[in-house]
BALOBA-1460 file (C-alpha; in Angstrom, 3 decimals):
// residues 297
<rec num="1" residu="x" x="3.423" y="-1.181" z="39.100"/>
<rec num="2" residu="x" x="0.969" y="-2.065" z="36.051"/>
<rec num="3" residu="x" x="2.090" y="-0.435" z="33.017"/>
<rec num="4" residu="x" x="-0.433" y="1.788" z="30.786"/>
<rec num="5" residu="x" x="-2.679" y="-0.627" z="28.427"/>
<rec num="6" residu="x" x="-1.491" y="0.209" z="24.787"/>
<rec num="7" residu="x" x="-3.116" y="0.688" z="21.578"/>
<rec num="8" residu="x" x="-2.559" y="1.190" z="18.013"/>
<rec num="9" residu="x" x="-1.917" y="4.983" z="16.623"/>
<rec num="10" residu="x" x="-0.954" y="6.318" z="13.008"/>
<rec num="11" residu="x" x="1.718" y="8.710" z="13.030"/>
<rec num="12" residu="x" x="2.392" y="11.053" z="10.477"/>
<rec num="13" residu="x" x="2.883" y="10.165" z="6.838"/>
<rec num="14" residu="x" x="0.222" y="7.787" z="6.466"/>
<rec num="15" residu="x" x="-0.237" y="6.722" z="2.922"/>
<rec num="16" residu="x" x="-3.633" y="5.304" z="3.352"/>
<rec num="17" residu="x" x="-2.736" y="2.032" z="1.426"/>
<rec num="18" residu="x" x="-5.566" y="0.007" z="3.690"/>
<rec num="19" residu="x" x="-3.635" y="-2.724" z="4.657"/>
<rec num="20" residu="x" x="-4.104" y="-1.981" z="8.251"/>
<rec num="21" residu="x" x="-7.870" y="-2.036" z="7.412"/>
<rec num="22" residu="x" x="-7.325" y="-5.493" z="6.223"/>
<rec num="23" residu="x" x="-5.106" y="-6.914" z="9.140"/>
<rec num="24" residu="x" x="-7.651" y="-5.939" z="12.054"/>
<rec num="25" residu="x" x="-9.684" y="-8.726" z="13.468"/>
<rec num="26" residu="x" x="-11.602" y="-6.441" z="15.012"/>
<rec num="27" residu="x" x="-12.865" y="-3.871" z="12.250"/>
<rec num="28" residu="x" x="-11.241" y="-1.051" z="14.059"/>
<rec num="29" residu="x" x="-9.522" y="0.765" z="11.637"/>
<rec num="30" residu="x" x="-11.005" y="2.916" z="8.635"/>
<rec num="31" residu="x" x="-9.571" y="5.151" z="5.610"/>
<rec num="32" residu="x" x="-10.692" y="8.754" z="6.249"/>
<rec num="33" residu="x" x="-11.521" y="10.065" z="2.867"/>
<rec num="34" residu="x" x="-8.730" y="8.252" z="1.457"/>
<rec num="35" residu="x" x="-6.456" y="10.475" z="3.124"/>
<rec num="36" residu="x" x="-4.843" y="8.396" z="6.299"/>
<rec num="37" residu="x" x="-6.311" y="5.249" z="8.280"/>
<rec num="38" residu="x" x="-8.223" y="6.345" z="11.390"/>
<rec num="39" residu="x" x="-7.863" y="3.834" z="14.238"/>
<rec num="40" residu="x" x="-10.802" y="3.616" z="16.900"/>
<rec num="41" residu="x" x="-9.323" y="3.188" z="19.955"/>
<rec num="42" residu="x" x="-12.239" y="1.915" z="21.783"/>
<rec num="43" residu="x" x="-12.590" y="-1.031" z="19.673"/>
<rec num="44" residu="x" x="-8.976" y="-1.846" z="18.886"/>
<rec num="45" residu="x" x="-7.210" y="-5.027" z="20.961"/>
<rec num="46" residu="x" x="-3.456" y="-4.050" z="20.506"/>
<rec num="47" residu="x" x="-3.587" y="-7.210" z="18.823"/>
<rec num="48" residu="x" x="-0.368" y="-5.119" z="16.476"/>
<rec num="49" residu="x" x="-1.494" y="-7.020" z="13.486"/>
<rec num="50" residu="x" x="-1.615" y="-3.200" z="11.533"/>
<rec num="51" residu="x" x="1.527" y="-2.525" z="12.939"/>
<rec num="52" residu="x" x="3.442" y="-5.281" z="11.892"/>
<rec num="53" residu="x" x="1.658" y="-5.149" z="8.604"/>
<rec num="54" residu="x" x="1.814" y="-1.118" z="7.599"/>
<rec num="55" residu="x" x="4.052" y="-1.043" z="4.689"/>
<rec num="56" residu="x" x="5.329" y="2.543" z="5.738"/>
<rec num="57" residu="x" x="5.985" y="2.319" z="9.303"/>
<rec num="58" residu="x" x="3.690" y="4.792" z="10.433"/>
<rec num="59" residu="x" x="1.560" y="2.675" z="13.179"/>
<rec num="60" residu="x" x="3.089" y="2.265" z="16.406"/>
<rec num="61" residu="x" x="1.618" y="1.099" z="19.569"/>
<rec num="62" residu="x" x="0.679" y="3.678" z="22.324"/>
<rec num="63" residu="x" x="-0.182" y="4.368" z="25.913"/>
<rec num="64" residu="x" x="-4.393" y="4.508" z="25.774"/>
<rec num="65" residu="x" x="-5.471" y="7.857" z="26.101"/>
<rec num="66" residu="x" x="-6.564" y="8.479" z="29.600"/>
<rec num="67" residu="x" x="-5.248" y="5.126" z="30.923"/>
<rec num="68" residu="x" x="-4.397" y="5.069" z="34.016"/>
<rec num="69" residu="x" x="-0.560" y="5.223" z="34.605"/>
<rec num="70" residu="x" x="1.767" y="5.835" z="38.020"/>
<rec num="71" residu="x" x="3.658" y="8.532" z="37.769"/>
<rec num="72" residu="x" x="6.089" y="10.094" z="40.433"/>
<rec num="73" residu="x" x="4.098" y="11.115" z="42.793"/>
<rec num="74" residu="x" x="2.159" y="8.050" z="42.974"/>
<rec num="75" residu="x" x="3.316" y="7.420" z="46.186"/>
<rec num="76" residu="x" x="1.570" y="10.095" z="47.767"/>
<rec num="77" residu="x" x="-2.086" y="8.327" z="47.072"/>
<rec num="78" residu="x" x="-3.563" y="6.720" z="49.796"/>
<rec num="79" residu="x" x="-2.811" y="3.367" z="50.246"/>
<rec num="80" residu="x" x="-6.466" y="2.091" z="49.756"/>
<rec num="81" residu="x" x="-6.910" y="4.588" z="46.659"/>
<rec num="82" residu="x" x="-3.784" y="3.057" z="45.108"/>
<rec num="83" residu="x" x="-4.943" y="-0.785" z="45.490"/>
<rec num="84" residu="x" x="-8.366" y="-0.355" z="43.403"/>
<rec num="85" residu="x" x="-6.356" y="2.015" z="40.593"/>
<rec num="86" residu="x" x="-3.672" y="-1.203" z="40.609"/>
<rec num="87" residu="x" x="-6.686" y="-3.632" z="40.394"/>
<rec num="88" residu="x" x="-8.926" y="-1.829" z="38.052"/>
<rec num="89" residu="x" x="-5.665" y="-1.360" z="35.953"/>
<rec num="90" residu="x" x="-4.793" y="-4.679" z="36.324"/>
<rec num="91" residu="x" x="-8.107" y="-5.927" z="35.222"/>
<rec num="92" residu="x" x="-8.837" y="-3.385" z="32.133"/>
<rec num="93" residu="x" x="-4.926" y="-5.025" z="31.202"/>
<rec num="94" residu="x" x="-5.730" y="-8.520" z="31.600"/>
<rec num="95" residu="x" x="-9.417" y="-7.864" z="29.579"/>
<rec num="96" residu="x" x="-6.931" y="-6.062" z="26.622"/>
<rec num="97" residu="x" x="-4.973" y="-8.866" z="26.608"/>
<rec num="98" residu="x" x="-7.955" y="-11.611" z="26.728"/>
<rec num="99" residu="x" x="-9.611" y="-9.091" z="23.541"/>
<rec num="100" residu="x" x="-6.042" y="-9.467" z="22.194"/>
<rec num="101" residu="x" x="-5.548" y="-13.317" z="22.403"/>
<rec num="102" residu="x" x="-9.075" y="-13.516" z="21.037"/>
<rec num="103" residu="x" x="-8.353" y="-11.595" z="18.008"/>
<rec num="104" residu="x" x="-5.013" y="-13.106" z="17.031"/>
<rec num="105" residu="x" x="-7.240" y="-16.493" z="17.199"/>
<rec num="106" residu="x" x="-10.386" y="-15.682" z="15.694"/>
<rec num="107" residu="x" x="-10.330" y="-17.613" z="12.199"/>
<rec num="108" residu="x" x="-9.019" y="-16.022" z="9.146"/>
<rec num="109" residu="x" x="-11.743" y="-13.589" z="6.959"/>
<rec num="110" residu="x" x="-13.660" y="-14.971" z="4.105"/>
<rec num="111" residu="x" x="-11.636" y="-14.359" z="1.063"/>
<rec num="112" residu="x" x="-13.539" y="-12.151" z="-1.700"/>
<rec num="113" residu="x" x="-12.929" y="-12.170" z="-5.081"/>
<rec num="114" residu="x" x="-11.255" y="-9.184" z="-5.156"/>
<rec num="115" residu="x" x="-8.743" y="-10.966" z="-2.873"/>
<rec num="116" residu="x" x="-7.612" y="-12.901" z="-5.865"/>
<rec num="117" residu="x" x="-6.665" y="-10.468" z="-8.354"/>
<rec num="118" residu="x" x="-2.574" y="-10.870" z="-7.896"/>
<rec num="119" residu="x" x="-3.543" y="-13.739" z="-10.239"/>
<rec num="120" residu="x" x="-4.606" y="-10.922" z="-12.795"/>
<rec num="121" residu="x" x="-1.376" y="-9.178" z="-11.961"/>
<rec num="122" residu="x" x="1.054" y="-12.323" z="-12.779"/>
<rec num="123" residu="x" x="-1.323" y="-13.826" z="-15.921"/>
<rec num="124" residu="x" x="-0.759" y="-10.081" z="-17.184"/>
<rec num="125" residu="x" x="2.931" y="-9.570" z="-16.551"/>
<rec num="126" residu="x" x="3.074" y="-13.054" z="-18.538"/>
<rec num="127" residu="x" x="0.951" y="-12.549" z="-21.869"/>
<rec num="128" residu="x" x="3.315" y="-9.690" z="-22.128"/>
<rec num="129" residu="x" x="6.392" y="-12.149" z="-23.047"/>
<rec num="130" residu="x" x="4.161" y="-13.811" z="-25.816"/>
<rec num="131" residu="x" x="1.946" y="-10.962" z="-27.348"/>
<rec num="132" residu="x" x="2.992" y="-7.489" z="-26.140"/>
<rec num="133" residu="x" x="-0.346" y="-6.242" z="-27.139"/>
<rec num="134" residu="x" x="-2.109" y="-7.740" z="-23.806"/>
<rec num="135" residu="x" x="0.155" y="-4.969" z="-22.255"/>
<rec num="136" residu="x" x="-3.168" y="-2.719" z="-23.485"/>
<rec num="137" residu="x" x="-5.025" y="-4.303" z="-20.365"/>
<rec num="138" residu="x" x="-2.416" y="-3.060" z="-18.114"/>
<rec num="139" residu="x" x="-4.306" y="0.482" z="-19.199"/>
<rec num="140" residu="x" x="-7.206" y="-0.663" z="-16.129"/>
<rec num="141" residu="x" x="-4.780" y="-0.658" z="-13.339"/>
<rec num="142" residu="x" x="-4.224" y="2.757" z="-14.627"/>
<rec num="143" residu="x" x="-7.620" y="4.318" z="-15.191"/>
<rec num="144" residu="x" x="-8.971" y="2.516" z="-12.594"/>
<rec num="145" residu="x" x="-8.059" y="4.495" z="-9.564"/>
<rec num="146" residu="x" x="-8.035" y="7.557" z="-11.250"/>
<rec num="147" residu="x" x="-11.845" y="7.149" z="-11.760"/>
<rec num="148" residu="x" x="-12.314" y="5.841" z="-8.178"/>
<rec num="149" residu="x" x="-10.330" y="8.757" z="-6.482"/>
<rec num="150" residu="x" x="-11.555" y="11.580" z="-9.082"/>
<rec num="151" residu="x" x="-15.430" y="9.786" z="-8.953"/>
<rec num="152" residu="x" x="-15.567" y="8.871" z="-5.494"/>
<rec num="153" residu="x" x="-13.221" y="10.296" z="-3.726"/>
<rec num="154" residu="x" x="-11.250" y="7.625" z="-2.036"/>
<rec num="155" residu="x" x="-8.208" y="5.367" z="-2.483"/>
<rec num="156" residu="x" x="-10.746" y="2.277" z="-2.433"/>
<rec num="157" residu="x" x="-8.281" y="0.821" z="-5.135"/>
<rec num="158" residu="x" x="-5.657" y="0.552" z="-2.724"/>
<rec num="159" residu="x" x="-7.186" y="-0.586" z="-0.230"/>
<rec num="160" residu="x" x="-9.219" y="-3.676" z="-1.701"/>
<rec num="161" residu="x" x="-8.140" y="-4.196" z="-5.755"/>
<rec num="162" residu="x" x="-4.525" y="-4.033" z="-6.116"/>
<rec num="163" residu="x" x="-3.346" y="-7.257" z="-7.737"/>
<rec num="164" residu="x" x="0.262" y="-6.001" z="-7.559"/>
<rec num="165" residu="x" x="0.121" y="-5.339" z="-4.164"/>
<rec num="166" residu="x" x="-1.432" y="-8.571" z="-3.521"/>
<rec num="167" residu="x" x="1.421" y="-10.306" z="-5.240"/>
<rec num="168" residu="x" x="3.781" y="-8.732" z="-3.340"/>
<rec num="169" residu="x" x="2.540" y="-9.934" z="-0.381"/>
<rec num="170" residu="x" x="2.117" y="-13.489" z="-1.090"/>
<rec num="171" residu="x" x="5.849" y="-13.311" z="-2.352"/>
<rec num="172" residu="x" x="7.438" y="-11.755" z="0.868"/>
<rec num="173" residu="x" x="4.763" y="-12.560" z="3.602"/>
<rec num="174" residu="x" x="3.201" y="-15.417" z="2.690"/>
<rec num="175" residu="x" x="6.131" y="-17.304" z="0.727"/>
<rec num="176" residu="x" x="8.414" y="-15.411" z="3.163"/>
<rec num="177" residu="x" x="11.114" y="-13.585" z="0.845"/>
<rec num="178" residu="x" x="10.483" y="-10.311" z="2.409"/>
<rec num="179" residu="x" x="12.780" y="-9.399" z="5.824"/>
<rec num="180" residu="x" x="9.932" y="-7.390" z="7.131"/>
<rec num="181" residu="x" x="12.167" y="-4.713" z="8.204"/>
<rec num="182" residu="x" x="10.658" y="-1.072" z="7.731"/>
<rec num="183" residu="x" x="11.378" y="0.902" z="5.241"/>
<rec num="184" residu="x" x="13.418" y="4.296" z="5.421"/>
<rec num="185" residu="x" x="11.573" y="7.576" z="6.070"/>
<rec num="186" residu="x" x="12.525" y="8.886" z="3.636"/>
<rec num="187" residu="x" x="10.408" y="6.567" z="1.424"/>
<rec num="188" residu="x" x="6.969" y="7.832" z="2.590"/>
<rec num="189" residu="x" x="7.846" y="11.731" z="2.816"/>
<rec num="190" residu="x" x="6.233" y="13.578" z="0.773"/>
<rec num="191" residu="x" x="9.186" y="15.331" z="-0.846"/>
<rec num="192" residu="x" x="10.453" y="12.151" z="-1.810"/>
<rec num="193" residu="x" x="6.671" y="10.475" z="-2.954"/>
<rec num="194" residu="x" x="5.909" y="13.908" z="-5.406"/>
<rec num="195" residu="x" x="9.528" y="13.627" z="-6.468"/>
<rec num="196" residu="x" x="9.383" y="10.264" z="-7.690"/>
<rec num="197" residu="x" x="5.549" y="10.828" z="-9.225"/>
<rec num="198" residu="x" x="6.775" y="13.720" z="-10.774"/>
<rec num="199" residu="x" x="9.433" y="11.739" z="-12.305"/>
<rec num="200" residu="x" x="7.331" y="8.977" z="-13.421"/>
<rec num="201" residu="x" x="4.598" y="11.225" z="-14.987"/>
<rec num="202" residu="x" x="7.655" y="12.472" z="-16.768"/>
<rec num="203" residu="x" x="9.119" y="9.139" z="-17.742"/>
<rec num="204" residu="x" x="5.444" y="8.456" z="-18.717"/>
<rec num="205" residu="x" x="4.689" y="11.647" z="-20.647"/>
<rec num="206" residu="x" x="8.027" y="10.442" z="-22.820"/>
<rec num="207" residu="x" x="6.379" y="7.535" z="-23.757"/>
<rec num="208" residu="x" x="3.751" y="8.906" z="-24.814"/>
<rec num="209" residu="x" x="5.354" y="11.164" z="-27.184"/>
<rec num="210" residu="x" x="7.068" y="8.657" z="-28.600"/>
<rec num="211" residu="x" x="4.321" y="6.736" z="-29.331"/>
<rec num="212" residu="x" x="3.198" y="10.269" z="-31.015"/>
<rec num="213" residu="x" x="6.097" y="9.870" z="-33.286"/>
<rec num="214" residu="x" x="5.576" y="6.466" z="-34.487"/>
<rec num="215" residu="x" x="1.736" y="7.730" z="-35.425"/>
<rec num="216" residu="x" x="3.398" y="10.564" z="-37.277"/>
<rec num="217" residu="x" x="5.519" y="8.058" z="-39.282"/>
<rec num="218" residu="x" x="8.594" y="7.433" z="-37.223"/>
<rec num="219" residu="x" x="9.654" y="3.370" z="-37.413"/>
<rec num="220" residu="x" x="8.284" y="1.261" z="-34.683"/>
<rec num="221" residu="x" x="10.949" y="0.428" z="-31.805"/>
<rec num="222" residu="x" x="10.203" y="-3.340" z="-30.703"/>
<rec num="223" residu="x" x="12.196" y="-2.824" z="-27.394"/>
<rec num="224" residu="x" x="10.986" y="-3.226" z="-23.509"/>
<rec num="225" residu="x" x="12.480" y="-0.527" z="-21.443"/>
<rec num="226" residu="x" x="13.473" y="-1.428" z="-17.966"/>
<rec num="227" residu="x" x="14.168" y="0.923" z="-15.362"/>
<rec num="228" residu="x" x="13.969" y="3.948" z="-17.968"/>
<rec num="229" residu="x" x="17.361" y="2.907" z="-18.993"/>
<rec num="230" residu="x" x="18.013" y="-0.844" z="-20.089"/>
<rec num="231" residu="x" x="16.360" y="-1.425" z="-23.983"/>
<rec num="232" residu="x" x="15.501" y="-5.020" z="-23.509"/>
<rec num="233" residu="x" x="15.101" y="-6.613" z="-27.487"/>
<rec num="234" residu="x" x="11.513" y="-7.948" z="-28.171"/>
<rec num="235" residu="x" x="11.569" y="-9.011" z="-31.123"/>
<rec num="236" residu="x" x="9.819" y="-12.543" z="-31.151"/>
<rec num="237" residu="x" x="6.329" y="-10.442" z="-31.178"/>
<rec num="238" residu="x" x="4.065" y="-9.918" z="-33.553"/>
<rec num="239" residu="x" x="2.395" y="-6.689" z="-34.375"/>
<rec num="240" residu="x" x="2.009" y="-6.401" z="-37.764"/>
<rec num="241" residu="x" x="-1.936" y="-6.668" z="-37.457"/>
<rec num="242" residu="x" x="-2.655" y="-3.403" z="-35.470"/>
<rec num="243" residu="x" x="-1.215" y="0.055" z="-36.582"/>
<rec num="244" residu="x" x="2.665" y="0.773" z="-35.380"/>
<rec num="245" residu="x" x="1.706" y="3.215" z="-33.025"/>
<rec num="246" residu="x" x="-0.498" y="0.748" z="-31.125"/>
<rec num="247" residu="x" x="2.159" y="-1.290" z="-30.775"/>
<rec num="248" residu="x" x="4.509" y="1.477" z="-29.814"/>
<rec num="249" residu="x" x="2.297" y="2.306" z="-26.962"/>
<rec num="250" residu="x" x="2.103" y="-1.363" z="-25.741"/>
<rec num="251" residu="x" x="5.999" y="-1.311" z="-25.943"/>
<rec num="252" residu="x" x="6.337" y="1.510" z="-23.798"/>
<rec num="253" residu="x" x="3.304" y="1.274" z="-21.026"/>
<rec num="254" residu="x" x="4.771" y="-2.526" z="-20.981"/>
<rec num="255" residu="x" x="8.027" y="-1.611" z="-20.054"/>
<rec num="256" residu="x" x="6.438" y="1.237" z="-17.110"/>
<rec num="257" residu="x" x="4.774" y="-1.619" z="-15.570"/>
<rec num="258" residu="x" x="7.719" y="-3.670" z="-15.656"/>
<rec num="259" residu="x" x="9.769" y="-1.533" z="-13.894"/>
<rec num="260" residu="x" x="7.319" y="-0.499" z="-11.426"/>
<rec num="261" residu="x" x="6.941" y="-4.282" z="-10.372"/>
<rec num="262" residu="x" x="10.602" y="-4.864" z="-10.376"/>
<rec num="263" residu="x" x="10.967" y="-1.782" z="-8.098"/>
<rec num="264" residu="x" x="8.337" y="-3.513" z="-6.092"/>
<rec num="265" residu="x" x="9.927" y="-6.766" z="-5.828"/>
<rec num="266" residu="x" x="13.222" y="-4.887" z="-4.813"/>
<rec num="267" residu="x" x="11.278" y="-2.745" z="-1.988"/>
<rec num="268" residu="x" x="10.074" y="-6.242" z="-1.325"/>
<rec num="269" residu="x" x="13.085" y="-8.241" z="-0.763"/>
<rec num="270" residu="x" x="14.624" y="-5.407" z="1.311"/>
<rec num="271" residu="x" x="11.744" y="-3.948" z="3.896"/>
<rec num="272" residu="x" x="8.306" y="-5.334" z="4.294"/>
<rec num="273" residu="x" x="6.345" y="-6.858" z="1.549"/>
<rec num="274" residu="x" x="4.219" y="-3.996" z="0.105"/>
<rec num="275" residu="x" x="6.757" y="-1.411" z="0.917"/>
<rec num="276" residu="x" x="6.275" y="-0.573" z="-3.041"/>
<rec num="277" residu="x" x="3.197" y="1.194" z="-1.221"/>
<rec num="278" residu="x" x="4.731" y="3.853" z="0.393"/>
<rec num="279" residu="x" x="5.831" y="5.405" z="-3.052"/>
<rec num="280" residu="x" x="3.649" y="3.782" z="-5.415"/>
<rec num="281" residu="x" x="3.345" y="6.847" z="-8.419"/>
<rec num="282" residu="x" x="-0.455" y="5.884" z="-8.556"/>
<rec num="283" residu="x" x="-0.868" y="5.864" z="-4.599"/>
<rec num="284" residu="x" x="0.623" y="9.359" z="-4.075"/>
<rec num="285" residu="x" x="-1.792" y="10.461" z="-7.216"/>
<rec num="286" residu="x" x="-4.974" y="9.291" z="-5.897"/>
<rec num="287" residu="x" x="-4.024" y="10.168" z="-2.303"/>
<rec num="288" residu="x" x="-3.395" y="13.639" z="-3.554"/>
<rec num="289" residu="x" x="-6.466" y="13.994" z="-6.010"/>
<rec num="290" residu="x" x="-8.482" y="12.668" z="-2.483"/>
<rec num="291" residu="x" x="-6.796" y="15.885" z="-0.654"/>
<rec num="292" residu="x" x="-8.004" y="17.927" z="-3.424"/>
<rec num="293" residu="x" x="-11.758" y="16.806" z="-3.355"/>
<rec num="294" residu="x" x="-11.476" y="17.274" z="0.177"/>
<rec num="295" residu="x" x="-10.539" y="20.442" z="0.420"/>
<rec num="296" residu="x" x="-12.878" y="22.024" z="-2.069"/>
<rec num="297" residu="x" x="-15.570" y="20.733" z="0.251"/>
């Protein structure tokens, strides 16, 4: 008996990072709001590209609603009834899986430049070994999707202009250090995302007070901190041409987006490359300032 054609559906959880939006040949899958991804089932090929590329887990591949499907008492159709069901069945399945074969071998999309800013991400993470003052720049990845999510109300940043993200995925995907396994639920639950944002923010908020102290005339610290814990000596800098507390602050947002990538690149090497996703601090923040907008309306 033919079995039900299948398509792709988002489960709960969603963390709207667009990378399902990016792996359909088709154009069948939107952000709502930057809330979840929305998935139109009319258009999609079960091609499982988003599936096999969601960095949370949360699409899975479904029975098509209102396909036709045998059930138990499928005997008791009349035999004539029963053989156009099986071939109408059999032809909507073998027209899925033409669409399907088609979209796996349609050629690749035109890169934009947007596509290329992991090279931003790594020239970045690299000026900060020779000048930690170019950790200042690191200060757009941070207002960046603030403004998008607060101005337009989606995660837009996410989905087109991370460079992290992008590096992450050349490492594990297309370099192939990543076992593509999913990641733990307990990674995308809320509980654990606002836990670890909170925690962040908190870690972050720190920083910023100590940068406070240096303005108020406490002695600069010329440390990296890695992991919130590990003081890594960085001394070979030189910062005696800006004010102390401008290099205190370049210290400490340095060392936050250290440890952010090297959580990344751990996430990375154990689940499926842009796993960092499913937790990212700034994701869950503009995800949930995208709730907020949406709700007042």
């Amino acid at each position: 008996m033919p079995a039900s054609r299948k398509k792709a559906r988002v489960g709960n959880d969603c963390v709207a990072c667009g990378r399902c939006v990016c792996e359909c040949p088709v154009g069948a899958i939107s952000i709502y709001k930057g809330l979840r991804a929305v998935i139109d089932e009319r258009r999609c090929v079960a091609c499982e590209n988003c599936a096999k590329a969601c960095p949370a887990g949360v699409i899975y591949m479904a029975p098509e609603a209102g396909a036709a499907d045998v059930n138990a008492g499928a005997e008791d159709i009349a035999a004539a009834e029963t053989g156009v069901a099986h071939a109408t069945a059999a032809a909507g399945d073998n027209a899925a899986r033409t669409k399907a074969a088609r979209a796996k071998a349609a050629p690749a999309k035109k890169k934009r430049w947007y596509d290329y800013l992991w090279i931003f991400s790594s020239v970045y993470l690299a000026l900060g070994f020779f000048n930690i003052l170019f950790a200042w720049l690191g200060m757009a990845c941070f207002l960046t999707p603030l403004l998008i999510s607060i101005i337009g109300g989606s995660k837009a940043y996410c989905n087109k202009y991370c460079g992290r993200g992008q590096l992450f995925e050349l490492i594990g995907g297309k370099i192939g250090l990543s076992p593509k396994r999913v990641p733990p639920r307990f990674l995308r639950s809320k509980w654990f995302r606002y836990g670890f944002l909170t925690f962040f923010m908190t870690m972050f908020g720190l920083m910023v007070f100590n940068t406070y102290l240096v303005f108020a005339g406490a002695p600069l610290t010329e440390s990296v901190t890695l992991l919130w814990v590990f003081k890594l000596p960085w001394h070979w800098t030189k910062t005696a041409a800006v004010s102390p507390w401008i290099a205190q602050y370049a210290f400490g947002f340095y060392g936050v987006m250290l440890t952010s990538t090297v959580l990344g690149l751990a996430t990375m090497a154990l689940f499926k490359p842009r796993s960092w996703c499913a937790y990212c601090p700034m994701g869950t923040m503009t995800q949930g300032i995208c709730a907020l907008k949406n709700t007042k309306k």
